[in-house]
C-alpha positions, -999 to 999 in steps of 0.1 A, spaced: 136 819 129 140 848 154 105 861 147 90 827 158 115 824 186 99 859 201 64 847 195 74 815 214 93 829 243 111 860 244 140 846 261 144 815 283 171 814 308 182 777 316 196 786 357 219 757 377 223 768 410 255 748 416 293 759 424 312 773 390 324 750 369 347 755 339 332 749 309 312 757 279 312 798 268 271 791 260 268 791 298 259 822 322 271 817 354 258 841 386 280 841 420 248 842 441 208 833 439 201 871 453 220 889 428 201 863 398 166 867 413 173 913 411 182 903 378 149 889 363 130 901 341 90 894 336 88 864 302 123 853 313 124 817 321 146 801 343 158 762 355 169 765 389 191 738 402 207 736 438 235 724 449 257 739 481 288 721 470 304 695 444 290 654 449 303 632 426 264 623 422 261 653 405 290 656 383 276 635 352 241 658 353 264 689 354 283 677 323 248 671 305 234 702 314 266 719 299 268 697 266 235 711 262 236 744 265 249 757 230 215 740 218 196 753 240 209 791 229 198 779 192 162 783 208 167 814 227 173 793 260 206 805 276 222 782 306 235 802 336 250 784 368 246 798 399 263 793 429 247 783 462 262 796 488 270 776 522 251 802 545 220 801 521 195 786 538 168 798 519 138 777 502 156 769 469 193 766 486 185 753 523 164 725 516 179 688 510 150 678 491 153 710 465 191 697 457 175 665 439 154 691 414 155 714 391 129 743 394 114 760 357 104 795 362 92 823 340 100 853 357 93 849 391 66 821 387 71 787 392 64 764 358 78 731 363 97 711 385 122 686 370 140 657 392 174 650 378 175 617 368 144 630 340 172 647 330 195 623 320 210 632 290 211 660 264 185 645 242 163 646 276 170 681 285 167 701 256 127 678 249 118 682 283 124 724 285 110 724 253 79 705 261 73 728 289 76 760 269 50 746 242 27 728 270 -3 751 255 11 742 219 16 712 219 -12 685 234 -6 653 247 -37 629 248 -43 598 265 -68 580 244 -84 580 209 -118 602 221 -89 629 228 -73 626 199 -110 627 176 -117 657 193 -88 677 184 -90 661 149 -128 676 146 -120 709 159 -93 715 134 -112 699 101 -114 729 79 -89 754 93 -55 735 101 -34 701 101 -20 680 122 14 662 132 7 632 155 39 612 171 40 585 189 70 584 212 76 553 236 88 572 263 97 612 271 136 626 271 142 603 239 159 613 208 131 610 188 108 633 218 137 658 211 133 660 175 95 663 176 100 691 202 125 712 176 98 704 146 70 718 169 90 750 180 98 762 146 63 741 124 43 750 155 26 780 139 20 763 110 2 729 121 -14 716 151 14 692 171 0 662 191 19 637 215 10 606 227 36 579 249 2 555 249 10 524 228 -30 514 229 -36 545 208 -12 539 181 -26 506 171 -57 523 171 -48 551 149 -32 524 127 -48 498 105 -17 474 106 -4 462 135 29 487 139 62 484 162 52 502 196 90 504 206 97 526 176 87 561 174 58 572 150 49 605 133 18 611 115 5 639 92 -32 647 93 -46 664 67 -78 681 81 -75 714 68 -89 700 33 -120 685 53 -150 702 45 -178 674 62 -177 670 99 -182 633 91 -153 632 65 -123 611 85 -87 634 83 -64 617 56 -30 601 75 8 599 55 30 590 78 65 591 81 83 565 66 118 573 78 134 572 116 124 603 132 146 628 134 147 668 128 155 664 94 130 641 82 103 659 101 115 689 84 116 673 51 81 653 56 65 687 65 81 705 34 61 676 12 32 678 29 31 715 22 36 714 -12 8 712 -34 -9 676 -43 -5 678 -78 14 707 -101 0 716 -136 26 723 -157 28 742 -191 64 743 -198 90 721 -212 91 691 -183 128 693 -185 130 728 -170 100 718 -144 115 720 -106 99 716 -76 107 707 -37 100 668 -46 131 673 -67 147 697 -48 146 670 -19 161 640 -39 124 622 -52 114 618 -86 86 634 -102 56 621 -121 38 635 -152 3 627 -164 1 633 -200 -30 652 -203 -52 670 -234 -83 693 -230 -109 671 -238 -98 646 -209 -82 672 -186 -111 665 -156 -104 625 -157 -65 632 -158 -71 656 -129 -87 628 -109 -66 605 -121 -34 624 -107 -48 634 -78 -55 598 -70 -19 588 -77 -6 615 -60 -22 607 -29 -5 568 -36 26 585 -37 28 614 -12 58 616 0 77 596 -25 74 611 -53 56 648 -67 27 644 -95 24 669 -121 0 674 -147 17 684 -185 -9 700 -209 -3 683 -244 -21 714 -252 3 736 -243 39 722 -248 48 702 -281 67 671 -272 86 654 -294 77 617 -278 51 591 -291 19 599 -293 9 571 -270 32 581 -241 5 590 -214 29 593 -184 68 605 -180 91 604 -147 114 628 -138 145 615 -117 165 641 -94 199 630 -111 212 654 -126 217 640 -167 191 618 -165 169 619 -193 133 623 -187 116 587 -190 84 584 -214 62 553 -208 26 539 -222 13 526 -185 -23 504 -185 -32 517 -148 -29 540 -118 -9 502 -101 20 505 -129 23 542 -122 32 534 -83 55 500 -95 73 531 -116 80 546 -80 87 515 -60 104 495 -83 112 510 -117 128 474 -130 92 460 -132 83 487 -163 94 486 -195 101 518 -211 85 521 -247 103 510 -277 112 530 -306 96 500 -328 60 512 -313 63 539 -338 44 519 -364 20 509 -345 13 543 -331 5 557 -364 -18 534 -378 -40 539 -344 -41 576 -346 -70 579 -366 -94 557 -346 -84 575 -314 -92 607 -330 -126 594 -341 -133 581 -305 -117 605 -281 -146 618 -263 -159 584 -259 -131 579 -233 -146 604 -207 -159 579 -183 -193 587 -170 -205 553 -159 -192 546 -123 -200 509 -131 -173 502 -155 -152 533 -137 -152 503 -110 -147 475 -128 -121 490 -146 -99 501 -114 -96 470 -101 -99 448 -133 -63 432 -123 -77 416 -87 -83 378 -93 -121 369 -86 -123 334 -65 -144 314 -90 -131 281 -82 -167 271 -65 -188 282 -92 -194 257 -118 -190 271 -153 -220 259 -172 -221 250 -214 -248 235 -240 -232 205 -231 -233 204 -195 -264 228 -185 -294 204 -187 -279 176 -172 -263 194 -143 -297 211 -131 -311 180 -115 -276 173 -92 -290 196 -63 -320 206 -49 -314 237 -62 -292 248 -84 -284 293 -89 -274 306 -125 -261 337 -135 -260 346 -165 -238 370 -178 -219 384 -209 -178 386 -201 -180 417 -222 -204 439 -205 -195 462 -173 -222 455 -150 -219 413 -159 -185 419 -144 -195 436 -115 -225 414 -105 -199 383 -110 -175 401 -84 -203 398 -63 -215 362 -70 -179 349 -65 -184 367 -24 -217 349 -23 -202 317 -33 -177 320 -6 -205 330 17 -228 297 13 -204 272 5 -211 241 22 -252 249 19 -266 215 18 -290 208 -17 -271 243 -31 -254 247 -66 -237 278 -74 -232 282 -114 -227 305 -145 -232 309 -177 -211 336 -199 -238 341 -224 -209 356 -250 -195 319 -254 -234 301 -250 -253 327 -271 -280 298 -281 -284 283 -245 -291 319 -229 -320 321 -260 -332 288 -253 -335 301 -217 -352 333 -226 -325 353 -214 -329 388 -227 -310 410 -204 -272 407 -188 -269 400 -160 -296 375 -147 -301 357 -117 -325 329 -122 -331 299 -91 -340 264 -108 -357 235 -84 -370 202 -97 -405 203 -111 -409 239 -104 -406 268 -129 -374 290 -124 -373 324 -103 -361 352 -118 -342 375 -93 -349 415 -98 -332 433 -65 -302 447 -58 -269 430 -71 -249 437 -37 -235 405 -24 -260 407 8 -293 409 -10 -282 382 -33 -274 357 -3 -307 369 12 -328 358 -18 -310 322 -25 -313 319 13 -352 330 18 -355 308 -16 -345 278 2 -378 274 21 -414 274 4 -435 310 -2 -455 306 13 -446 284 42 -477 262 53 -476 260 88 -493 229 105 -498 238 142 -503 266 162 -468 267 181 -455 261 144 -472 294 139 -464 312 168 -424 300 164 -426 313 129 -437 352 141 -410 345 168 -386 339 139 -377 303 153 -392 286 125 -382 274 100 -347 256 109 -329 268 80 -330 305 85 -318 308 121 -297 340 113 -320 358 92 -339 391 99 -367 396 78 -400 407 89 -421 375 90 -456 381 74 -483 354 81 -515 350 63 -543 333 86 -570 322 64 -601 301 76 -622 273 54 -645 302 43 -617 326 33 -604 303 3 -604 329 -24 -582 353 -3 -559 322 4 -551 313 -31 -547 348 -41 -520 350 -12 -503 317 -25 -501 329 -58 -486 365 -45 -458 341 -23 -451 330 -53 -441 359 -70 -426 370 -38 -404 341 -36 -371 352 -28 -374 385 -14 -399 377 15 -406 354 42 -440 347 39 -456 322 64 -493 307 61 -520 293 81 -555 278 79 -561 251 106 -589 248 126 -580 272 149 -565 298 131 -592 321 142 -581 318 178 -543 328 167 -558 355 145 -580 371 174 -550 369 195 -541 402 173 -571 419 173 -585 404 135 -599 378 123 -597 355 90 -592 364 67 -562 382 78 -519 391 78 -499 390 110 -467 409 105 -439 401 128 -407 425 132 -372 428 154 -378 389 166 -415 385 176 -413 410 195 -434 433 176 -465 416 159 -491 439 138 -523 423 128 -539 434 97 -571 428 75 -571 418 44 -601 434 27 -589 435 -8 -587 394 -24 -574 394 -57 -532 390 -66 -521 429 -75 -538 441 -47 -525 417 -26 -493 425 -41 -495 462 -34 -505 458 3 -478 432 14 -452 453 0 -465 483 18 -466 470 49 -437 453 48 -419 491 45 -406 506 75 -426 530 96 -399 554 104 -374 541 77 -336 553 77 -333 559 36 -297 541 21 -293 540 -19 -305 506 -19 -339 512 -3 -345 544 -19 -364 534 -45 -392 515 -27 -399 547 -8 -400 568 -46 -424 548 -55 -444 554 -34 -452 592 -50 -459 607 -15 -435 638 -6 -408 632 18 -409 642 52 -366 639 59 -347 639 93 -311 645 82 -287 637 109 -248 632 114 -249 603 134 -278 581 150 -305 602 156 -312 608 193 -338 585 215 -358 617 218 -363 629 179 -362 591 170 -394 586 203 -408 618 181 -409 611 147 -426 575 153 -450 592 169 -458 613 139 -452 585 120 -479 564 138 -503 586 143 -520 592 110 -539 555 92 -523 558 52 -499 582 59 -501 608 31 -464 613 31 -435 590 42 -412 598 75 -379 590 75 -342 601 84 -304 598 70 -280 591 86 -253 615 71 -223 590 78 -239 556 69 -249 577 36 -220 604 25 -242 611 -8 -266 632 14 -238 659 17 -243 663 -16 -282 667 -16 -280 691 10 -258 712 -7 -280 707 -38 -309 725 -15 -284 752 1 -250 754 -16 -236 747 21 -239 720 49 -264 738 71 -265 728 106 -275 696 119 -300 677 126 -317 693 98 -362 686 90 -371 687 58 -401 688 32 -391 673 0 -422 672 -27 -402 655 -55 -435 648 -75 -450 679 -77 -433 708 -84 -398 697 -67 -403 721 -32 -377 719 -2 -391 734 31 -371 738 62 -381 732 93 -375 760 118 -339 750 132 -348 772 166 -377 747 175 -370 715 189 -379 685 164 -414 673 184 -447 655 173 -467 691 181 -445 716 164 -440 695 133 -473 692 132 -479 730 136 -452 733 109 -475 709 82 -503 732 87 -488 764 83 -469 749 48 -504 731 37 -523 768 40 -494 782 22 -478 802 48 -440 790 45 -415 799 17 -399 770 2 -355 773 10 -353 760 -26 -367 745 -59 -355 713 -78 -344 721 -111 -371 707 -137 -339 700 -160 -338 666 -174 -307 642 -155 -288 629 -192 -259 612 -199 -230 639 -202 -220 617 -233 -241 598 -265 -239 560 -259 -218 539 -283 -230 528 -316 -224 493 -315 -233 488 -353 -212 515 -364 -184 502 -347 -186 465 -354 -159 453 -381 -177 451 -417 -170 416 -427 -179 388 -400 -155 359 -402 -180 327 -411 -190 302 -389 -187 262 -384 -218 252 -371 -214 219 -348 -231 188 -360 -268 183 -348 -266 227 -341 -282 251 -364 -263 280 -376 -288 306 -349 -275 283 -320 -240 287 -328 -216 307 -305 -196 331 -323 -160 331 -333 -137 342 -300 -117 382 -313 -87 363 -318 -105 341 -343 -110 308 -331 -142 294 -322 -154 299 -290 -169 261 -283 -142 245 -297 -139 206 -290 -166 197 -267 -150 168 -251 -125 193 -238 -133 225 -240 -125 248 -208 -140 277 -197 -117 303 -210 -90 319 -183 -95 353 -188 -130 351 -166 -107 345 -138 -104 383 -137 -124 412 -136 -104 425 -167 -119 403 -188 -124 418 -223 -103 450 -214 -133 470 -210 -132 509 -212 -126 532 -180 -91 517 -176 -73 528 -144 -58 559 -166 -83 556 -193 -84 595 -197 -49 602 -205 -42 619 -236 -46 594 -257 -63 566 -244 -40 544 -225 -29 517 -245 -34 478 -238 -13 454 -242 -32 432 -267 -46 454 -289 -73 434 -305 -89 429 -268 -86 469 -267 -106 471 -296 -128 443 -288 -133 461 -251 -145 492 -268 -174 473 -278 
């Protein structure tokens, strides 16, 4: 403590220039301003109040200022009265106005002037002297720009306390005042009084008349786009539970432990919260690691997380126990517990009532598992993010309620009930089934109420024979059925946009026959047709004349394996050479419209037969200057043309954005493709830049990327500006051979870090038999549900089974805690068994 008090302020002297009183030994009193003022000394701060004689206006100030003083003198700030004598009529004596104040100085410098009444009590006194010794350490800000930028400039290299206090001179200002003068050194402190700012800092909608504290982590940050993490302080403020919050935000996130748990201390205990183990083994320890890490950051601040080595310390508990909890009573035994997920592990915090400690009767059971987790322990390292996802939150209920489940019974005869009708088919088993189905049930919710629109599904697992029947070869798949028309197959991504996008551009023909010129003219506008008002594709029209009719049945048969995915638009009136030559071409021909209308390109078509066709309407429906995403990736790979990158940390300016269309533009069949990342929109090209240069090298960063030949990464100079000209310049000089590539892509093959499952192996040697149904053959049969009975059942009343409801269904691997040593257990074991498969 007295090392940081000297670093703070050598020594602060609280002055009251006022008659003596009796009172408090903390104070100092002086019988004169001229014999205090001889008396200074240079760092010495003083708080000058004046007063020629006793008011009765005064007297409660006076009493403050001397309840105060013994805590001031615990921060090096001594109190002294002086008196004012009644022939002073100097500035700080003589003036009427100077008796309502007091004056802050250090030394003989002026700091801070103080009327009384902000100095109302001793809570208001002690904040306010404080908060004027630590103005340069402590910063107040206004709005959330203020606050962003102080976050930014400490990511990397320190934290930060945030409080929200309603108003200044509080109890709780006082206590976030102590924190900062002895923490000060340790973390960046930040004040706000601006009740605007706290709801923006917060995602809930928090109580503006109660005081707030917030711990930053941004020393941890290592990407300038990466947001600060945020615990806050869950208790009232005060001085101790600032203390105590710091104290847990300084210990480290997780402990690994290789000692009996029993003789394991550390400050969560010391301070009265329980503690946490994660039961861990070698050959799991980087999934238990993130698995810890991920609960301890659910629990910071209510409880420590440690990670205990199986490894390393015999423990005489079942085999299955994955997690233990500590309690800081003293004689508590240490709790061991077989938990499904990361969820049950925070219930064990919040409310240990809700979990069931294991039973001594599991013992059995235990042992007669043993040997099929040995067998199978590396299978539980997760590598597949897929069921890693579905797994996590395979407890959230999925909203199926308007998607109609379809059977062998129902299927045919519920096709023809709307104009069109969406299937998915799916196997409840399979990860990526699950997945898609979370994103169907968002679609559903999305188009409900779509006039002539069914929504349905088919779990292929119970309907083996229909999906056959239907030619279904692959889980999941999307498939659009309308009335005398064959079905369309979906093959995009399964995010819940570009699924609404295809039903919706699959409501309306492709391609669209347009009957008028203003028809036409809407449809490049975007205008036309009615029922995609809200949608932003480019529009691509074919203008074909009465001599062009080879070309025109070419592009009808490409619209219709576009369906779906494009909005495609044709024309062949009378006068569709007078639209076409509007554009600059002439039949037969494509018109592509982008942002609106506002844009509209016109192209020949010189090349008439389908795969051509293909090939040039997907080109040119790419983006010139494209910004790359993971979904739209791969349209751009294909291509086989190096990459020509912009990474940026933001939106790219109007002048590189002005420049690189320029390039972009000014070549006919580009030989390589221009485009940009934007760094925060996609966080995964961190990680590709620090493939190319271990570190994050400054932004905005050009690059050459020839990932078809030979895997070179060129940088662009980062002391030229980014124009048309010195790129340019650039392409020559790396084309003759005159630039050294920054790096090389490894040639090494990308495999899974773990063989895939062997299905047959694993599949139980004798296959219970089957009933087939009358009027069924044995193929068409669905197979016996795991717990034995059949999975169509009666007909008449069979319902789809409940566990569908749920992304859980069929307890796939990849739990929440799958990589505990050993696997964490489920709670119906055959569905374990039957999710391994």
């Amino acid at each position: 403590m007295p090392a940081q008090k000297d670093r703070w302020v050598s020594s602060v002297v609280f002055l009251l220039f006022s008659i003596p009183l009796c009172g408090s030994a903390s104070l100092q009193q002086e019988p004169s301003p001229q014999h205090y003022f001889s008396g200074l000394e240079a760092g010495k701060a003083s708080l000058a109040f004046f007063s020629p004689s006793v008011s009765p206006g005064a007297q409660p100030f006076l009493e403050h200022i001397e309840s105060s003083a013994e805590a001031l003198q615990d921060y090096g700030v001594s109190v002294v009265k002086v008196n004012c004598p009644k022939e002073d009529v100097s500035r700080y004596c003589g003036k009427e106005n100077a008796l309502r104040k007091a004056f802050l100085f250090r030394g003989h410098r002026l700091i801070r002037e103080f009327p009384t009444d902000a100095l109302f009590d001793g809570n208001s006194i002690v904040a306010n002297v404080l908060f004027a010794l630590l103005f340069n350490e402590v910063k107040y800000v206004e709005t959330l720009a203020d606050l962003e930028n102080i976050e930014n400039v400490l990511k990397g290299k320190s934290n930060m306390v945030f409080a929200y206090v309603p108003a200044t001179g509080t109890a709780e200002h006082r206590a976030v005042m102590e924190a900062a003068f002895v923490y000060g050194t340790i973390h960046q402190f930040v004040l706000t009084t601006e009740a605007a700012l706290l709801k923006a800092t917060s995602p809930d909608d928090p109580d503006v008349s109660s005081a707030w504290l917030l711990f930053c982590h941004c020393q941890q940050v290592t990407e300038p786009a990466q947001a600060c993490r945020r615990t806050a302080l869950a208790q009232p403020l005060t001085l101790l539970n600032i203390h105590r919050h710091l104290k847990l935000m300084g210990a480290p996130l997780v402990t690994e432990v290789a000692e009996d748990p029993e003789k394991i201390s550390t400050v969560h205990l010391q301070l009265g919260l329980p503690l946490v183990f994660i039961l861990s083994q070698k050959e799991t320890y980087e999934a238990d690691r993130r698995t810890a890490e991920l609960v301890a950051w659910q629990l910071l601040g209510k409880a420590g997380v440690a990670l205990l080595s199986r490894d390393l310390v015999e423990l005489n508990v079942l085999q299955r126990s994955n997690v233990a909890l500590k309690t800081p009573d003293e004689g508590m035994p240490i709790q061991y517990l077989v938990l499904e997920d990361t969820d049950e592990v925070i219930t064990l915090v919040e409310d240990k009532n809700k979990v069931k400690p294991i039973q001594e009767d599991e013992q059995e059971e235990e042992e007669e598992e043993d040997e099929d987790q040995q067998e199978n322990n590396n299978q539980d390292i997760q590598d597949d993010q897929v069921v890693e996802a579905v797994s996590r939150d395979k407890k959230r209920e999925l909203p199926l309620e308007q998607i109609l489940v379809l059977t062998e019974e129902n299927f045919h005869s519920s096709l023809p009930e709307a104009a069109r009708t969406v299937v998915l088919f799916y196997a409840s088993w399979e990860a990526v089934s699950l997945a898609v189905l979370r994103s169907y049930s968002e679609v559903a919710a999305h188009l409900q109420g779509t006039p002539g629109l069914l929504l349905s599904r088919v779990n292929c697992w119970d309907w083996p024979g229909l999906c056959s029947q239907e030619n279904v070869t692959q889980f999941p798949t999307l498939r659009i059925y309308q009335q005398g028309q064959q079905p369309v197959t979906y093959g995009g991504m399964w995010g819940a946009e570009e699924l609404s996008s295809f039903i919706l551009l699959s409501q309306v023909p492709c391609p669209l026959k347009l009957a008028t010129m203003a028809e036409a003219e809407g449809y490049l506008r975007g205008e036309f047709p009615a029922e995609l008002p809200s949608h932003h594709h480019p529009s691509l029209l074919g203008v074909f004349s009465s001599a062009t009719s080879k070309a025109r049945e070419a592009f009808e048969e490409a619209g219709n394996i576009l369906s779906g995915h494009v909005r495609m638009g044709m024309y062949f009136e009378d006068d569709a050479l007078a639209l076409s030559q509007k554009y600059s071409v002439s039949p037969p021909a494509l018109l592509l419209a982008r942002s609106g209308g506002r844009s509209v390109e016109g192209i020949a078509l010189s090349k008439h037969n389908v795969q051509d066709m293909l090939q040039m309407i997907r080109y040119e429906l790419l983006d010139i200057f494209p910004e790359i995403t993971v979904p739209n990736l791969p349209q751009y790979l294909q291509l086989g043309k190096p990459f020509l990158i912009l990474f940026s940390a933001g939106d790219i300016s109007q002048v590189e954005s002005e420049e690189m269309l320029k390039l972009a533009k000014g070549r006919p069949q580009q030989t390589f493709v221009v485009c940009w990342l934007n760094l925060k929109k996609t966080p995964v090209g961190y990680g590709i830049l620090r493939t190319h240069f271990s570190t994050t090298p400054p932004l905005p960063l050009l690059l050459w990327v020839n990932l078809h030949a030979g895997g070179q990464v060129f940088k662009f100079p980062s002391e030229q500006p980014i124009t048309e000209v010195n790129i340019l310049l650039w392409l020559e000089k790396l084309q003759a051979g005159l630039e050294i590539p920054s790096s090389t892509l490894s040639e090494e093959d990308w495999t899974p870090p773990l063989p895939a499952y062997d299905f047959l192996q694993m599949m139980e040697p004798s296959v219970p038999e089957l009933s087939p149904q009358p009027g069924h053959s044995p193929a068409q049969q669905p197979p016996r549900s795991p717990g034995g009975a059949p999975a169509g059942g009666d007909s008449g009343t069979r319902e789809e089974p409940s566990h569908e409801g749920t992304a859980e269904e069929g307890g796939v691997p990849g739990r929440g805690l799958r990589g505990t040593a050993p696997r964490m257990a489920a709670r119906d074991k055959h569905g374990r068994r039957h999710g391994e498969l």
